[in-house]
C-alpha positions as CSV (number, residue, x, y, z in Angstrom):
1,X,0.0,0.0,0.0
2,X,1.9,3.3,-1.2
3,X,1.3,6.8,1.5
4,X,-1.5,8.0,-1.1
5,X,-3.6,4.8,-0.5
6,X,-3.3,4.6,2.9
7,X,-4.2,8.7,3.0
8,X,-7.7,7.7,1.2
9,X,-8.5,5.3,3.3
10,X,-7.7,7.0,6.6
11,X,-9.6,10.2,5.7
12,X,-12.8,7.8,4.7
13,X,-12.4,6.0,7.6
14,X,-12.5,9.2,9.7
15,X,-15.4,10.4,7.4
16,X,-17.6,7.3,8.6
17,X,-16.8,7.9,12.2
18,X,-17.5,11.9,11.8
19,X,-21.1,10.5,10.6
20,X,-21.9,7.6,13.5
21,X,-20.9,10.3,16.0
22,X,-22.9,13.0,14.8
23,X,-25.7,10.6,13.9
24,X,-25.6,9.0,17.6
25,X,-25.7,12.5,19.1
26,X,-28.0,14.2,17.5
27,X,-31.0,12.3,19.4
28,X,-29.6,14.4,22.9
29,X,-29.2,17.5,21.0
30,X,-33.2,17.6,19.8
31,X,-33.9,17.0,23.1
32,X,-32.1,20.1,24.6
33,X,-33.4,22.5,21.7
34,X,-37.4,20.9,22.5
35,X,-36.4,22.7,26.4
36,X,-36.5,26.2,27.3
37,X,-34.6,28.9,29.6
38,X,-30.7,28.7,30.2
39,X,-30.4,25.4,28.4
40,X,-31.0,27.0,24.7
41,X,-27.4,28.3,24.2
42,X,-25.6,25.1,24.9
43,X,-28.0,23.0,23.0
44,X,-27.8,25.6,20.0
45,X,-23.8,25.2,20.4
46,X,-24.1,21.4,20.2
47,X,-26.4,21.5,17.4
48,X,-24.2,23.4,15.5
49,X,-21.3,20.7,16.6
50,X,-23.3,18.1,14.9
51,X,-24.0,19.8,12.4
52,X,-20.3,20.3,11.6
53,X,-19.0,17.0,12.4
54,X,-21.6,15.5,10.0
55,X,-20.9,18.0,6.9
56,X,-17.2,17.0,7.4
57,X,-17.9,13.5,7.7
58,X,-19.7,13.3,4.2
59,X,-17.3,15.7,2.7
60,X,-14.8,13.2,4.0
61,X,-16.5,10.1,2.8
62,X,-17.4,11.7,0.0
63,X,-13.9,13.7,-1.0
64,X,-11.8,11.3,-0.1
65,X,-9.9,10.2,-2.8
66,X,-9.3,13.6,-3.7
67,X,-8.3,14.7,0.3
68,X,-6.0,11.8,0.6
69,X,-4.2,12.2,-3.1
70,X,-4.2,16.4,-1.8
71,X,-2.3,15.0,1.8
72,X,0.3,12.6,0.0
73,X,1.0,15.1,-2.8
74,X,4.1,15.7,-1.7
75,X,5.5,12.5,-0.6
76,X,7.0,10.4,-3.9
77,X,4.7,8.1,-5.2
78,X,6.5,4.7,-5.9
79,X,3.9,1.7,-7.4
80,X,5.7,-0.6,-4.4
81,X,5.0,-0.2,-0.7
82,X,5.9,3.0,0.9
83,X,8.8,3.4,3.7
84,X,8.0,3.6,7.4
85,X,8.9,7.2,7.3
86,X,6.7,8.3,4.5
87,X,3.8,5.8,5.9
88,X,4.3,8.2,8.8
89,X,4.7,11.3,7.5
90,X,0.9,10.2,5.7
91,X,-0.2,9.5,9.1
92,X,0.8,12.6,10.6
93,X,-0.9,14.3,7.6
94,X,-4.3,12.8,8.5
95,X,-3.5,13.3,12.1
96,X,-3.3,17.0,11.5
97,X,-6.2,17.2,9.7
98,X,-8.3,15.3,12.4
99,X,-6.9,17.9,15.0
100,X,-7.5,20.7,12.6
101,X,-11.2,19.7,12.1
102,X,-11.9,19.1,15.5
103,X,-10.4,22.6,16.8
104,X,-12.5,24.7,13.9
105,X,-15.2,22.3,15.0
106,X,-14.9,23.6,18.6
107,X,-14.2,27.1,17.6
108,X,-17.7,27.1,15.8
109,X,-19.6,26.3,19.2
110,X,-17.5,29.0,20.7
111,X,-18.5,31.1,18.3
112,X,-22.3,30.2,18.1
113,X,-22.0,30.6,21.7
114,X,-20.9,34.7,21.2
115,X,-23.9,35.5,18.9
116,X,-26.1,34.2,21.5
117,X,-25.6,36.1,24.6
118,X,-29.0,37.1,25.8
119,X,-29.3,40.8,25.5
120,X,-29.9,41.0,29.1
121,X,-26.8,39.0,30.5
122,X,-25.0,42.5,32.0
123,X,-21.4,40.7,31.7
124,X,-19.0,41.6,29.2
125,X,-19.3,39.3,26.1
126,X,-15.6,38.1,26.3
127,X,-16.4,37.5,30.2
128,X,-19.7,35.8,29.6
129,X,-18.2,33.1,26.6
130,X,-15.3,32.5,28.9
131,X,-17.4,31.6,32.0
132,X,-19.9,29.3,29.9
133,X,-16.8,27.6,27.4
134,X,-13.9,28.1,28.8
135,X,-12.9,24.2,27.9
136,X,-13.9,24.6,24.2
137,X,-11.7,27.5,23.5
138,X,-9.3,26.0,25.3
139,X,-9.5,22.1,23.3
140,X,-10.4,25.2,20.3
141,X,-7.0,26.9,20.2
142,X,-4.7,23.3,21.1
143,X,-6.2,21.6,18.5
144,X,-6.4,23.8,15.6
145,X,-2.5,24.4,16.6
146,X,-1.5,21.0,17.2
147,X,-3.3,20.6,13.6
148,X,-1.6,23.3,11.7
149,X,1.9,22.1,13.3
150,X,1.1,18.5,12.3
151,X,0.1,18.9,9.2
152,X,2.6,21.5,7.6
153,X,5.2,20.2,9.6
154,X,4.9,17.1,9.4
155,X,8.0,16.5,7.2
156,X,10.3,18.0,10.1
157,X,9.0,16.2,12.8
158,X,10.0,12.6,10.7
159,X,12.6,14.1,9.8
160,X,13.8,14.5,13.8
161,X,12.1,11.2,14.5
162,X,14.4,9.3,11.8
163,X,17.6,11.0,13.7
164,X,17.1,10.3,17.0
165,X,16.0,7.0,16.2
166,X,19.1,6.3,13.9
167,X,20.7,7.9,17.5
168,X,19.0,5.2,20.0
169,X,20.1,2.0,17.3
170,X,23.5,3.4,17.2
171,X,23.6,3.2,21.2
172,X,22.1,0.4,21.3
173,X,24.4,-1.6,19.2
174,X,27.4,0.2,20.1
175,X,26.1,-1.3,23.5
176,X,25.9,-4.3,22.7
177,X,29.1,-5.0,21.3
């Protein structure tokens, strides 16, 4: 399996989990927007969640190929089986996308969390989003940076993980000798 397969499949993979997530919670999310009172922000903020996670997950399933082929592009494409480095360099690709996702994801329910501040609620609007999601901007900002650093530098990171791990064998069998 060469790095652009194994992209493909990865990304559809994730796709079809995006959807059974958002499919399994959206039954709790109707039943906070059918209630009234406090509870219609959050449950406005997790519909919108859903909502996300399941557009990405058919845009995943759906744009696969294309996602995958867009994540390998620059990794040489060899008809045999791909190295251990550039199988990981794929996998950190798709693991910075996940992380990407998932913080823009958050960042959305942050945000639909800012437009509805009740007109009454006397605290400042930075003050009043920070009380009530203070975890999501949090998880927000971590893993839309741990996304961008994965997937645009993926190539460095291997890069330093093939040197020290050249480094460790070179102990190790200087070691043993």
């Amino acid at each position: 399996m060469n790095t652009k397969t194994l992209s493909q499949v990865l990304i559809r993979v994730w796709g079809v989990v995006l959807l059974v997530s958002a499919l399994a919670s959206s039954g709790n999310v109707f039943l906070f927007l059918g209630g009234a009172g406090e509870w219609r922000g959050p449950a406005v903020a997790s519909f919108i969640n859903v909502l996300f996670s399941f557009a990405a997950g058919i845009c995943f399933v759906r744009y696969g190929d294309q996602i995958g082929a867009w994540l390998a592009s620059d990794l040489p494409d060899g008809s045999g089986p791909s190295s251990s480095l550039e199988v990981l360099s794929a996998a950190f690709a798709v693991l910075g996308a996940y992380f990407l996702v998932t913080g823009l994801r958050n960042g959305t329910v942050v945000g639909v969390e800012l437009f509805t501040k009740p007109k009454w609620e006397e605290t400042a609007t930075a003050a009043y989003v920070w009380e009530r999601q203070r975890q999501t901007i949090v998880t927000s900002v971590v893993d839309t940076l741990a996304g961008i650093i994965l997937l645009f530098g993926r190539h460095n990171i291997v890069a330093g993980w093939s040197r020290w791990w050249r480094f460790l064998r070179s102990r190790q069998e200087n070691g043993s000798e």
